[in-house]
C-alpha positions, 0 to 999 in steps of 0.5 A, spaced: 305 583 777 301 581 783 305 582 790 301 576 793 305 571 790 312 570 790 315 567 784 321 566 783 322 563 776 327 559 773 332 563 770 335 558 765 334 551 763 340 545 760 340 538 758 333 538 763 337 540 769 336 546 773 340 552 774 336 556 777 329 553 780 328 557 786 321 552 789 324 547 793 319 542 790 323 542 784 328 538 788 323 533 790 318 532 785 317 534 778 310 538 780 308 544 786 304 538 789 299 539 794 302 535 800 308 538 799 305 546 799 302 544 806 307 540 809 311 547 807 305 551 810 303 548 816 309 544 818 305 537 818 299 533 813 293 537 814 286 534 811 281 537 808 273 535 811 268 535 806 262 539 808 255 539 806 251 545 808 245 545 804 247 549 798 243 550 791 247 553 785 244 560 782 244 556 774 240 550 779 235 554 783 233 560 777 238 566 779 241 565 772 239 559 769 236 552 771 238 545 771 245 546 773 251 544 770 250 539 764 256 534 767 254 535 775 252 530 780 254 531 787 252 524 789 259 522 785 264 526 789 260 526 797 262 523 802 257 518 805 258 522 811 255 529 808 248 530 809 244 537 808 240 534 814 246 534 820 248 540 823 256 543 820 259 541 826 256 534 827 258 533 820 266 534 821 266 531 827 264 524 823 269 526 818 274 527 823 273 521 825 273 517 818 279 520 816 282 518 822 280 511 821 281 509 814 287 514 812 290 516 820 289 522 818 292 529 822 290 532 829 290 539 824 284 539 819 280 544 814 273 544 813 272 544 806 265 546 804 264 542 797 258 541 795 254 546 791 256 553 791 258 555 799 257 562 798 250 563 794 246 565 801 246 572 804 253 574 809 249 573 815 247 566 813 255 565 811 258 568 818 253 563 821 256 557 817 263 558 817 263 560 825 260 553 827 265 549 822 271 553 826 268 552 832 270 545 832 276 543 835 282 541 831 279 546 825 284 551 823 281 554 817 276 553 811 277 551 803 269 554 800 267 552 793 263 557 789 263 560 782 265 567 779 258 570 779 257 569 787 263 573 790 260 580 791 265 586 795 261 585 801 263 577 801 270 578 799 271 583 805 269 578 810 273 574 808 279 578 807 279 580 815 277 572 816 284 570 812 287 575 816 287 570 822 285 563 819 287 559 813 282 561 807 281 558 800 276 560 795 275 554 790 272 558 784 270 553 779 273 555 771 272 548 768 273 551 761 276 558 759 272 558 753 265 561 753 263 557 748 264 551 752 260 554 758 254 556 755 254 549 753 255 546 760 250 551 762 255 555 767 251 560 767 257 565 767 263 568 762 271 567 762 271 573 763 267 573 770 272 567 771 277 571 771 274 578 774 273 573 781 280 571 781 284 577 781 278 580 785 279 575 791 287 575 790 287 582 791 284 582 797 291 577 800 286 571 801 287 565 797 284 562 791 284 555 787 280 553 781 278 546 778 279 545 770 275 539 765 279 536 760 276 532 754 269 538 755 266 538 749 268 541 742 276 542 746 281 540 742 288 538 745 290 544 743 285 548 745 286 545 752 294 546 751 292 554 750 288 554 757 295 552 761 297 559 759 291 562 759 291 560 767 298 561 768 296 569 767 291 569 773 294 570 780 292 562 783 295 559 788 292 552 786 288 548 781 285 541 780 284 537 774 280 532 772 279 527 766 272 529 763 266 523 766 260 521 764 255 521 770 249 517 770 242 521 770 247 528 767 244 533 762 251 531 759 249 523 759 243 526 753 249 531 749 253 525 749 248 520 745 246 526 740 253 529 739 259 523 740 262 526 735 264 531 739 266 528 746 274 526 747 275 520 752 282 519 753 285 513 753 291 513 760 296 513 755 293 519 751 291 522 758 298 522 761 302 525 754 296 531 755 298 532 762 304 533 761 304 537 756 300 542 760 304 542 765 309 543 762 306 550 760 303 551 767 306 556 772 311 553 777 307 557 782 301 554 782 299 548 787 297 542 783 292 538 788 290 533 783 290 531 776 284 526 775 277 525 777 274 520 781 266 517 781 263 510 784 264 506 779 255 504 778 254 513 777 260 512 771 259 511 764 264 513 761 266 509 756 273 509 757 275 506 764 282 506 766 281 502 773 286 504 777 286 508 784 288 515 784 295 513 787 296 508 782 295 513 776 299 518 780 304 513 780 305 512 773 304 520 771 311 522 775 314 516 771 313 518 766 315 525 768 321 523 769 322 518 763 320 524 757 325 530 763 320 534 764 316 539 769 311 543 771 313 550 768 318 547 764 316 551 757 312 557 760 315 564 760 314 569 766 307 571 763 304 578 765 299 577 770 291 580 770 290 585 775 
C-alpha cells in the first residue's frame, strides 16, 4: 500500500450506522466532498481559477493521432474569460475578480490550468507558465489538467520539488478504464498508461486526480459498476464524474447518429441510482469534486436533459443517499493498491 495517503478504513458496518469510520466527512456528508477536503486542508474555501494557456493535445496536433477526442470541445467548459491571446496573469487576475463578483469568492485561490493537455510542451515553457501564474498575488498552488502519455520523469521531478513548497494537483484524464472505450473515443493511450501515470506521479508525494465518463459508448452499467473498483485500487486523492453530453460540432455528434444503439443517456432518476451504486463501491479516500457535467445549453444536444442546476442535482443525489442509507465506500473492501 502506498504510504502517500492514509486510510483508515471502516472496520464494521450495522444497521447503516457507523462504527468505526475514521474520515471526519462521515459524520457530515454521505461522500468525501470537495469542499469539505479543502476546508479541511486549507482551513477556509479556496477557489480554483480556469486557465487557458494555449495548449494542443498530442491526439489533436499528430504526436499520436489527430482529431482529439471524439466527445471534446473546450468551448463547452471555459470560462468566458479564458482566452489563449491573454497572458497567464492577466487571465487570473479577471477571473479572481469574476469570482469575486458573482460567488464572493475567497481571498486564497488556485490557478487551474484546464484547457487542453497543460503539460504537453518542453519543461523550460512549463516552469515559465507556472511561475507567472504563482507570481500572482493570492495564488497559493496549481491544479494541471493533462493526460497519461504527457508526464515524462523530467516533468514529474519538477513537479515533486514544486509540491514541496506548493499545493500541486496533477488532473490526469481516464475517462474510460477500458481500452476498447478509448480507441473509439480516439484517446489516443491504453488503461494501462492510465494507471502507469497515477501511480508514477503519487509516487513522487504530489497529488493527483482523474475525470470518468459515464454512459461512453458500449459500457453497460456493469461494466461502469466495475470501474469503481477498478479506481479504487489506483492511489488517487480525487475524481470527477460526469454524465456522458453530446456537444455540437463533436466527432461523438456523427458516432451518435450511426450507432444509437450503443449510446446510454440517463434519465436523473436512472443516473442517480448509478451514483449511488458506484459510490458505494468507491474508495472512501478519494475526494469526490463533482458527480455531473455541465455545457451551454445552444453546444448541447443531448437527448435527454435534465434541466437543473448543478446545486439542484447535488441536492436531490444527497436525498437519495440518505433515503436508500447508504455512502461513499459502503460495499468496497480495502483493495490491494498498484504500486
Amino acid at each position: 500500500m502506498l504510504e502517500h495517503r492514509d486510510r483508515k478504513w471502516l472496520a464494521a458496518v450495522t444497521g447503516g450506522a457507523l462504527i468505526c469510520g475514521m474520515y471526519p466527512w462521515q459524520h457530515t456528508r454521505r461522500f468525501n466532498a470537495y469542499p469539505q477536503y479543502f476546508k479541511k486542508t486549507f482551513g477556509e474555501r479556496v477557489q480554483k481559477v480556469s486557465i487557458d494557456a494555449g495548449f494542443d493535445c498530442p491526439n489533436r496536433d499528430g504526436t499520436v493521432a489527430f482529431g482529439g477526442c471524439t466527445f471534446c470541445d473546450n468551448e463547452a467548459f471555459n470560462p468566458s474569460y479564458c482566452r489563449p491571446e491573454v497572458s497567464v496573469r492577466e487571465q487570473i487576475e479577471v477571473g479572481m475578480r469574476f469570482h469575486q463578483k458573482r460567488y464572493h469568492s475567497p481571498a486564497r485561490h488556485l490557478a487551474y490550468f484546464q484547457a487542453f493537455t497543460n503539460t504537453h510542451a518542453p519543461l523550460s515553457h512549463l516552469k515559465r507558465i507556472y511561475q507567472e501564474a504563482l507570481a500572482v498575488p493570492g495564488v497559493i498552488g496549481l491544479v494541471i489538467g493533462t493526460r497519461p502519455d504527457c508526464l515524462d520523469a523530467e516533468k514529474l521531478d519538477y513537479f515533486q520539488a514544486l509540491a514541496e513548497t506548493k499545493y500541486v494537483v496533477l488532473e490526469i484524464g481516464i475517462e474510460s478504464c477500458y481500452d476498447a472505450t478509448l480507441k473509439r473515443i480516439n484517446r489516443g493511450h491504453s488503461f494501462a498508461q492510465a494507471e502507469d501515470a497515477i501511480c508514477q506521479t503519487a509516487a513522487r508525494g504530489i497529488q493527483v486526480g482523474t475525470h470518468l465518463i459515464l454512459g461512453l459508448p458500449g459500457e453497460t452499467e456493469a461494466m461502469l459498476l466495475a470501474e469503481a473498483e477498478m479506481l479504487s485500487r489506483l492511489p488517487l486523492n480525487t475524481i470527477k464524474f460526469h454524465q456522458l453530453q453530446l456537444i455540437r460540432g463533436t466527432a461523438m455528434v456523427t458516432d451518435y447518429e450511426r450507432h444509437p444503439q450503443d449510446f446510454q443517456f440517463y434519465q436523473l432518476e436512472a443516473y442517480l441510482q448509478l451514483m449511488c451504486r458506484f459510490i458505494e463501491r468507491l474508495d472512501p479516500g478519494i475526494v469526490i469534486e463533482r458527480f455531473f457535467a455541465e455545457a451551454p445549453p445552444d453546444l448541447d444536444l443531448t437527448p435527454i436533459r435534465w434541466n437543473l442546476r448543478n446545486d439542484q442535482l447535488l441536492q436531490k443525489f444527497e436525498c437519495m443517499l440518505e433515503l436508500e442509507d447508504t455512502w461513499q465506500g459502503r460495499l468496497c473492501v480495502e483493495p490491494q493498491f498498484i504500486t
